[in-house]
N, CA, C and O atoms as a printed pandas DataFrame, in Angstrom:
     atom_number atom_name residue_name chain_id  residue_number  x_coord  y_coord  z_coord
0              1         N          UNK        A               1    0.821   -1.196    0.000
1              2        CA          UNK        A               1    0.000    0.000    0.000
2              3         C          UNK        A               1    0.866    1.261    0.000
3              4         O          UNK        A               1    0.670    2.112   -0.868
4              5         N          UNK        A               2    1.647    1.396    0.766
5              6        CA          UNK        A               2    2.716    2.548    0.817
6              7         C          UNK        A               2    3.807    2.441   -0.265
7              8         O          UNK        A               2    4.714    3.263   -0.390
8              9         N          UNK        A               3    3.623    1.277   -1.087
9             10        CA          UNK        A               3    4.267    1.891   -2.086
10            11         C          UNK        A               3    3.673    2.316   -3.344
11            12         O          UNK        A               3    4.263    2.976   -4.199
12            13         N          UNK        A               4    2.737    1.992   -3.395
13            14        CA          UNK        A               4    1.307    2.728   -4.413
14            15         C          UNK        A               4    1.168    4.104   -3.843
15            16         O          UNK        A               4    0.846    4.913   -4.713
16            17         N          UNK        A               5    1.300    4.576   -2.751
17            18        CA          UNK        A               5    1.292    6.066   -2.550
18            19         C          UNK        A               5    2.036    6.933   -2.682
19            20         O          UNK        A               5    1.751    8.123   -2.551
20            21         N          UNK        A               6    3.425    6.353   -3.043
21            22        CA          UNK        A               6    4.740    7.137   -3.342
22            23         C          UNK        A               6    4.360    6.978   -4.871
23            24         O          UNK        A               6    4.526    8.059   -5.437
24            25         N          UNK        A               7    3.811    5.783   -5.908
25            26        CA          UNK        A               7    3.437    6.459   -7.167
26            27         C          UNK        A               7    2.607    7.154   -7.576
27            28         O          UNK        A               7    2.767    7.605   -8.710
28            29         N          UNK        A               8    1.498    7.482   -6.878
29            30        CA          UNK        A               8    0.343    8.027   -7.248
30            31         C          UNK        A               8    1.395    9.968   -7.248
31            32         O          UNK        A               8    1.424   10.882   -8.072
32            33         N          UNK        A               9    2.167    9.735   -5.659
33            34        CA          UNK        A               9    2.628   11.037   -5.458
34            35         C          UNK        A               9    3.271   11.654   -6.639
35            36         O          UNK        A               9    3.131   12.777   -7.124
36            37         N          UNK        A              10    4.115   10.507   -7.034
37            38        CA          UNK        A              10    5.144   10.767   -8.103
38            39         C          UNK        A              10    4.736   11.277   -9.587
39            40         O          UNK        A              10    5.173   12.093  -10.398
40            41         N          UNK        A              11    3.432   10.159   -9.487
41            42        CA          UNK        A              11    2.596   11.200  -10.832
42            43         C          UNK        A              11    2.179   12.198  -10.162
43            44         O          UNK        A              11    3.119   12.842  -10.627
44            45         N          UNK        A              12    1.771   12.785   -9.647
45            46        CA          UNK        A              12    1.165   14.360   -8.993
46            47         C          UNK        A              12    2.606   15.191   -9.529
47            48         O          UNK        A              12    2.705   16.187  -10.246
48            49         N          UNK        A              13    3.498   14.478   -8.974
49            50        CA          UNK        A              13    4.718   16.235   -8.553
50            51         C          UNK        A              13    4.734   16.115  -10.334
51            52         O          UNK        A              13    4.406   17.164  -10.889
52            53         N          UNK        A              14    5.015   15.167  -11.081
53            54        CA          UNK        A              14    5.155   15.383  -12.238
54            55         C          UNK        A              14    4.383   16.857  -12.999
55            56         O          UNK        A              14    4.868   17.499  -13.931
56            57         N          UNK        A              15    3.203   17.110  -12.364
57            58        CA          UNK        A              15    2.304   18.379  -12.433
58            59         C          UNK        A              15    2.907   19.849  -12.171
59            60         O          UNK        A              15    2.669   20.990  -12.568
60            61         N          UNK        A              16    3.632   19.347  -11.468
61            62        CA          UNK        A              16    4.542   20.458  -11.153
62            63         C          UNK        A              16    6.062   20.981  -11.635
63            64         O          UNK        A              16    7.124   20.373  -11.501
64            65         N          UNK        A              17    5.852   22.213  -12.198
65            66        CA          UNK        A              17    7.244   22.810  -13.197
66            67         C          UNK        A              17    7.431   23.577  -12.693
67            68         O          UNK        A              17    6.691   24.282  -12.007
68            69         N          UNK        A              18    9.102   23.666  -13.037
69            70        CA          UNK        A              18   10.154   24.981  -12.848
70            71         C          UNK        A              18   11.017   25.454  -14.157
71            72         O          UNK        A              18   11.975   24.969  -14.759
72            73         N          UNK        A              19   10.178   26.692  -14.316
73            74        CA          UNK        A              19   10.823   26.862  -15.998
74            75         C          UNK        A              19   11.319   28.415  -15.706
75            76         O          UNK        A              19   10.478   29.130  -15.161
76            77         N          UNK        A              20   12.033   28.743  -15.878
77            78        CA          UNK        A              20   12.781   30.336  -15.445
78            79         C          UNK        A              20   11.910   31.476  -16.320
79            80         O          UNK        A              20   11.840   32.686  -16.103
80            81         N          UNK        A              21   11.356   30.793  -17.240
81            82        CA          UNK        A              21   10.740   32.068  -18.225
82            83         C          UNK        A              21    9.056   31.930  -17.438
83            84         O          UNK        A              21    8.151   32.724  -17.694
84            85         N          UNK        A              22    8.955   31.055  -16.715
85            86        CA          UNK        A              22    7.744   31.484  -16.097
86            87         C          UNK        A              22    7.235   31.546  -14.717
87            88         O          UNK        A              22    7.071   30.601  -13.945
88            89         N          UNK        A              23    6.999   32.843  -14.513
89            90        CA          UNK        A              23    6.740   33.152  -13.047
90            91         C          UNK        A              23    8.195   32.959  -12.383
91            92         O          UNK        A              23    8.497   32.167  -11.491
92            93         N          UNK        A              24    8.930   33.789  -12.979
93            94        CA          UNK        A              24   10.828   33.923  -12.216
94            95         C          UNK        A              24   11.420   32.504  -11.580
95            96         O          UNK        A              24   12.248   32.307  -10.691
96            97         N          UNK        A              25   10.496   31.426  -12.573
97            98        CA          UNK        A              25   11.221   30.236  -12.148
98            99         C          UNK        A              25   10.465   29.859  -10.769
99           100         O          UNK        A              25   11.249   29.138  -10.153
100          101         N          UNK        A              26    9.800   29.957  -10.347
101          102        CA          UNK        A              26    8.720   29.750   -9.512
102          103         C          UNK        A              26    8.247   28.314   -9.619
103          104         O          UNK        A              26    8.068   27.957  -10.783
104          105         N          UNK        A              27    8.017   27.458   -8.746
105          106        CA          UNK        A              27    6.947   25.943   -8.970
106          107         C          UNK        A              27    5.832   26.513   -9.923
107          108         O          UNK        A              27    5.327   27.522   -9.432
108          109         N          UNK        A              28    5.499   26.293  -10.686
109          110        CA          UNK        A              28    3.868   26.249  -11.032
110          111         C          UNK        A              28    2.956   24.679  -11.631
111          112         O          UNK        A              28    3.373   23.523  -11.693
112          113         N          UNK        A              29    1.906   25.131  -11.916
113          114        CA          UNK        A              29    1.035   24.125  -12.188
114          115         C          UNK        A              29    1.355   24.056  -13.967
115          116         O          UNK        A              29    1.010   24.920  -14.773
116          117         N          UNK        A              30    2.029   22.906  -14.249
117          118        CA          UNK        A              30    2.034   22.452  -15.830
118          119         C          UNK        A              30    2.279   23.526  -16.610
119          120         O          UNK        A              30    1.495   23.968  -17.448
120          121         N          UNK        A              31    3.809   24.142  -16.246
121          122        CA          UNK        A              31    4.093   25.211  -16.774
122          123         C          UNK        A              31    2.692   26.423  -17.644
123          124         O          UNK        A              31    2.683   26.869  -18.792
124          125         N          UNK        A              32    1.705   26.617  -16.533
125          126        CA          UNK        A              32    0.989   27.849  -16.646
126          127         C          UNK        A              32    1.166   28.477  -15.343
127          128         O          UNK        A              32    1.502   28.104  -14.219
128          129         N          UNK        A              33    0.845   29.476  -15.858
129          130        CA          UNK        A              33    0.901   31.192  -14.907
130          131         C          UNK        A              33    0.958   30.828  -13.591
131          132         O          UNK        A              33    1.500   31.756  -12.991
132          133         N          UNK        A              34    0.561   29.605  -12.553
133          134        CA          UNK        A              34   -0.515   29.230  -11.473
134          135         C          UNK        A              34    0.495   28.790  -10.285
135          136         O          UNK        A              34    0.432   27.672   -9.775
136          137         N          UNK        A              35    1.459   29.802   -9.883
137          138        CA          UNK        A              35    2.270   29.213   -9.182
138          139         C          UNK        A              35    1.356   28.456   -7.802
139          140         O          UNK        A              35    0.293   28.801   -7.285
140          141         N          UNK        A              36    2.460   27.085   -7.439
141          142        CA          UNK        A              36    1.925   26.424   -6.408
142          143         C          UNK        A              36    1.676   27.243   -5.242
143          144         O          UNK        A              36    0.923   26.743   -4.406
144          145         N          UNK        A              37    2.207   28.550   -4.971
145          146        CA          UNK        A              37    2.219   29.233   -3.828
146          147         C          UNK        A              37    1.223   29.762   -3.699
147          148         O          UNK        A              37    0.684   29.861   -2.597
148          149         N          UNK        A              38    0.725   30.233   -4.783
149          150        CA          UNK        A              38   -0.770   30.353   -4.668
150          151         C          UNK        A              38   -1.662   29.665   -4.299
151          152         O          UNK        A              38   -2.613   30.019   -3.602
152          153         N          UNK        A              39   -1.443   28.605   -4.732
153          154        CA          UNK        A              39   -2.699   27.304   -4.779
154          155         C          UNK        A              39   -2.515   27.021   -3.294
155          156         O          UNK        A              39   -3.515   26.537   -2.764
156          157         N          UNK        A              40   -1.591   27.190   -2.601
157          158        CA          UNK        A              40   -1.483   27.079   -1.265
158          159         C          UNK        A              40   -2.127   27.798   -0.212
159          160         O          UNK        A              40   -2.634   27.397    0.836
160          161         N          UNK        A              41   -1.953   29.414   -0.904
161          162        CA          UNK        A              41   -2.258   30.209    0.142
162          163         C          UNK        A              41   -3.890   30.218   -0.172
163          164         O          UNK        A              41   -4.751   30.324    0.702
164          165         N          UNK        A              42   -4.121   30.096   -1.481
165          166        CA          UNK        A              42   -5.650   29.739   -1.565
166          167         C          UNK        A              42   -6.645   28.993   -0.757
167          168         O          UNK        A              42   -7.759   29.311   -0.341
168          169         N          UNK        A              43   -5.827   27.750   -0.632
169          170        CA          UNK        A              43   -6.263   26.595    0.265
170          171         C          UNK        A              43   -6.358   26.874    1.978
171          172         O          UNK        A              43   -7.238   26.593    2.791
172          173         N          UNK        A              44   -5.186   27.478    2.101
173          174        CA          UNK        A              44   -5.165   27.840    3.888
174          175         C          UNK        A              44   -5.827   28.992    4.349
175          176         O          UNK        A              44   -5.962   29.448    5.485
176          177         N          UNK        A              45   -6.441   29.599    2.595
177          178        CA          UNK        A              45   -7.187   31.080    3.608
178          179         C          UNK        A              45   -8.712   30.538    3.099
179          180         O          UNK        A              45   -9.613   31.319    2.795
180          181         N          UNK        A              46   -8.854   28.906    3.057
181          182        CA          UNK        A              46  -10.507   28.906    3.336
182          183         C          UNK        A              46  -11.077   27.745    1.734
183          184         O          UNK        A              46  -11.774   26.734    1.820
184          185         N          UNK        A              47  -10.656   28.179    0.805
185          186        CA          UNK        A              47  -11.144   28.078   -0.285
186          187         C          UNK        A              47  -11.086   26.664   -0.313
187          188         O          UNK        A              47  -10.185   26.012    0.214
188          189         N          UNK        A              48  -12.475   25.982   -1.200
189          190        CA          UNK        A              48  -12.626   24.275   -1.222
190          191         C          UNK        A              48  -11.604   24.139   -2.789
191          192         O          UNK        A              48  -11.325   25.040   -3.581
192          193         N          UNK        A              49  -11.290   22.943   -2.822
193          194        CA          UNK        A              49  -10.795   22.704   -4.329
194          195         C          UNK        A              49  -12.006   22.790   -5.461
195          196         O          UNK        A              49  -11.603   22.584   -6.606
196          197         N          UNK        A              50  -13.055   22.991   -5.363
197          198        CA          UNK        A              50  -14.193   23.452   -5.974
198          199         C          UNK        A              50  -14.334   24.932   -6.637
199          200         O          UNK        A              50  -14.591   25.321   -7.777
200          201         N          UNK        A              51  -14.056   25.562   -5.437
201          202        CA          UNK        A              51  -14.203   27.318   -5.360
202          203         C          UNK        A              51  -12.255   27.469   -6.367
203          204         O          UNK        A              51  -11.884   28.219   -7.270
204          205         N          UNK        A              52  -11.818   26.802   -5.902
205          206        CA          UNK        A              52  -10.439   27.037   -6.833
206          207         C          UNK        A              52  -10.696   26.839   -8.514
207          208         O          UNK        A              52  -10.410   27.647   -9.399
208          209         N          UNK        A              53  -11.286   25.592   -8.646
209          210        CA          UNK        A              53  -11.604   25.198   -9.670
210          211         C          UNK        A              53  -12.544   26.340  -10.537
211          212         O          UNK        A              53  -12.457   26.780  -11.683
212          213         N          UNK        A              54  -13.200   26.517   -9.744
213          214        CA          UNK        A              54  -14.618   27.504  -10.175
214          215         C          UNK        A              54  -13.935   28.928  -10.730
215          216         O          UNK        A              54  -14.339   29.542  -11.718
216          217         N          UNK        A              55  -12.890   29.291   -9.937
217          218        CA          UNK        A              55  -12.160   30.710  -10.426
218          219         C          UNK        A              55  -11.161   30.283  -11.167
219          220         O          UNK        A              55  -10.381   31.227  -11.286
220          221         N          UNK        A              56  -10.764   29.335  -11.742
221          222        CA          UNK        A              56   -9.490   28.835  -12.229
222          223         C          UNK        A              56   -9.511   27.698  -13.129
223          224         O          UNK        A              56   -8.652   26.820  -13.055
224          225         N          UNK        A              57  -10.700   27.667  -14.199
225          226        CA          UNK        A              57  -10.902   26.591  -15.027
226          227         C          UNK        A              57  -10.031   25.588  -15.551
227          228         O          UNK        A              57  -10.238   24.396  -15.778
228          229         N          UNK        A              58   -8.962   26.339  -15.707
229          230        CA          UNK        A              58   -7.537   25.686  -16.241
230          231         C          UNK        A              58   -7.068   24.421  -15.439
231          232         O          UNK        A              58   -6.456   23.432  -15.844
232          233         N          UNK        A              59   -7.596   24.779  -14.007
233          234        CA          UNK        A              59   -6.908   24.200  -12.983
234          235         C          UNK        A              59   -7.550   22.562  -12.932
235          236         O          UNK        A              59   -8.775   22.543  -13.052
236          237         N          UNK        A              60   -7.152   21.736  -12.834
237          238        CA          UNK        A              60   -7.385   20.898  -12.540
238          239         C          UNK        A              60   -7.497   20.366  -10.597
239          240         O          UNK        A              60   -6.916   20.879   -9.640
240          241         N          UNK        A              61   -8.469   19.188  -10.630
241          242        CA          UNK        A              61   -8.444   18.756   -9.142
242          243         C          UNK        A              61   -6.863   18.302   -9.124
243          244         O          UNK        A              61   -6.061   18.914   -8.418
244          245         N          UNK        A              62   -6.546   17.420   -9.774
245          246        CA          UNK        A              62   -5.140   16.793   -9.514
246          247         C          UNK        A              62   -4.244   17.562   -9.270
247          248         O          UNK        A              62   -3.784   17.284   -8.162
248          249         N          UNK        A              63   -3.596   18.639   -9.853
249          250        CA          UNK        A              63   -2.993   19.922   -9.913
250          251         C          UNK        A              63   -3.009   20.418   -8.634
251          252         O          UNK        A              63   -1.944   20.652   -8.063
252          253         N          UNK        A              64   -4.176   20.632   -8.049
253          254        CA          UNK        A              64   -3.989   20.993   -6.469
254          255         C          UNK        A              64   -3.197   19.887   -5.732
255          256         O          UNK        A              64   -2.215   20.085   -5.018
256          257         N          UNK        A              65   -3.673   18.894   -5.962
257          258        CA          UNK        A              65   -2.954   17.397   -4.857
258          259         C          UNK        A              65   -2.126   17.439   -5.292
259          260         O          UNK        A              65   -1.252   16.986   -4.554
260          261         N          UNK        A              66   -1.530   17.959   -6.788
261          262        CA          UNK        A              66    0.019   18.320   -6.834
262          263         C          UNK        A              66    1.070   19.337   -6.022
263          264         O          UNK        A              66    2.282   19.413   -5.818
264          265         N          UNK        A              67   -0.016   19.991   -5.722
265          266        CA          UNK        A              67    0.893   21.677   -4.871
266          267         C          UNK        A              67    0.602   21.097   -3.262
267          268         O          UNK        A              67    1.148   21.741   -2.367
268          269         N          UNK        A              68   -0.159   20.015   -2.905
269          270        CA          UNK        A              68   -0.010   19.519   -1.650
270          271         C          UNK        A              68    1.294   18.380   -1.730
271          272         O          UNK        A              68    2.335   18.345   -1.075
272          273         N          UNK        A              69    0.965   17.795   -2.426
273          274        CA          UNK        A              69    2.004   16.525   -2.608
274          275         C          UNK        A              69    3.259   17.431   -2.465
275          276         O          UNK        A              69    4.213   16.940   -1.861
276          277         N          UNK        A              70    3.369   18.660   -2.935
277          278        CA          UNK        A              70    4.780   19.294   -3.639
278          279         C          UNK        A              70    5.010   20.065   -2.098
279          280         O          UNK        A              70    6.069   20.643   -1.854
280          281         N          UNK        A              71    4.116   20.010   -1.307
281          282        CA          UNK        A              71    4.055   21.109   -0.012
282          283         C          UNK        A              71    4.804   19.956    0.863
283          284         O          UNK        A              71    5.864   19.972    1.488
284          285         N          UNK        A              72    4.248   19.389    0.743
285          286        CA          UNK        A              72    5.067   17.464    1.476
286          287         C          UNK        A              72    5.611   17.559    1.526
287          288         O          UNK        A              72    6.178   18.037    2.508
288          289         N          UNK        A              73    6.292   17.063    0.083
289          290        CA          UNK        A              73    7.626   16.680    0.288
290          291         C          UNK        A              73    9.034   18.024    0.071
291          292         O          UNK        A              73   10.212   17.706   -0.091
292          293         N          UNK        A              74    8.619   19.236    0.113
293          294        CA          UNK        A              74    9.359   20.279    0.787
294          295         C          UNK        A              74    9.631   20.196    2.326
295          296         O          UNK        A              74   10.721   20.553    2.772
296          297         N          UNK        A              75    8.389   19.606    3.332
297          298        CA          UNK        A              75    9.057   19.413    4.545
298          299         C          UNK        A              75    9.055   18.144    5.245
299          300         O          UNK        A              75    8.645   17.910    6.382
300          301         N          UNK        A              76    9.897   16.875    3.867
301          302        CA          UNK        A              76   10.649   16.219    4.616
302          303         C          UNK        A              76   11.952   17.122    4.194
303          304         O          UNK        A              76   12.152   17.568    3.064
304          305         N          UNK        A              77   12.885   17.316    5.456
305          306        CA          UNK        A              77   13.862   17.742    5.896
306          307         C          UNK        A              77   14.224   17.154    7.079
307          308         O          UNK        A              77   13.412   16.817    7.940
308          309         N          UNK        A              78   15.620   16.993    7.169
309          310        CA          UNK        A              78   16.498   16.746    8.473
310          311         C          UNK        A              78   16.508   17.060    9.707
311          312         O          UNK        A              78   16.795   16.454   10.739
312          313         N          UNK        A              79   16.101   18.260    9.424
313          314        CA          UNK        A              79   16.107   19.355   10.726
314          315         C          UNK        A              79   15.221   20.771   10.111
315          316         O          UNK        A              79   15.424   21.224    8.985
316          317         N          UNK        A              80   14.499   21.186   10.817
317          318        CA          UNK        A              80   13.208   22.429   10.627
318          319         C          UNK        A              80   14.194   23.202   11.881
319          320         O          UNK        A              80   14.655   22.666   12.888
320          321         N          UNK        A              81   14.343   24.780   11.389
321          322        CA          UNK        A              81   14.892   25.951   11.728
322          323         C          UNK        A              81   13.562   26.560   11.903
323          324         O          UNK        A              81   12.743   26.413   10.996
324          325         N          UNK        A              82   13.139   27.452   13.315
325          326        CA          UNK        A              82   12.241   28.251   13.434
326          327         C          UNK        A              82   12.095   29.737   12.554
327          328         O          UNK        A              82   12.710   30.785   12.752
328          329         N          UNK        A              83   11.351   29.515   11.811
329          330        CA          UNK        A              83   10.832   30.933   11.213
330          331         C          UNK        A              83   10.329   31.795   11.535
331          332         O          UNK        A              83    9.235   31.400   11.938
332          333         N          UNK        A              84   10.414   33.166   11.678
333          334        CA          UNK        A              84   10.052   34.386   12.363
334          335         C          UNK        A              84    9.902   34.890   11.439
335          336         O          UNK        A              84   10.789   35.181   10.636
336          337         N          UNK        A              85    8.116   35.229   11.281
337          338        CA          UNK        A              85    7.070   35.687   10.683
338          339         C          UNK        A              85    7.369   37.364   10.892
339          340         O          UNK        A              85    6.574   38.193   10.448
């Protein structure tokens, strides 16, 4: 089972690009405009993957579980340093 979830993940991040000519090299969603940072802050200030979808036709459901999947595995890390907001 856990290793069917590392492929499902693996197709997700695939959703996710870093191309320098778009959005200053930024993560985005399938090299369009849609950086993941958005899709993030979208998500934590309320919005369903519905209401994303609804303002963002382009967007796919998967595409989001890509910018989560991609939020993941940014914090596996070794060691987490406190950030001051």
């Amino acid at each position: 089972m856990h290793h069917l979830k590392l492929i499902v993940m693996e197709k997700l991040l695939k959703r996710i690009t870093i191309n320098p000519d778009i959005c200053h090299g930024k993560p985005t969603i399938r090299n369009m405009r849609y950086p993941v940072e958005m899709i993030l802050d979208l998500l934590s200030s309320g919005m369903t993957m519905e209401e994303i979808i609804n303002d963002y036709p382009a967007i796919e459901t998967d595409d989001i579980k890509a910018c989560l999947a991609y939020a993941s595995r940014l914090t596996r890390v070794k060691s987490i340093h406190k950030v001051v907001a």
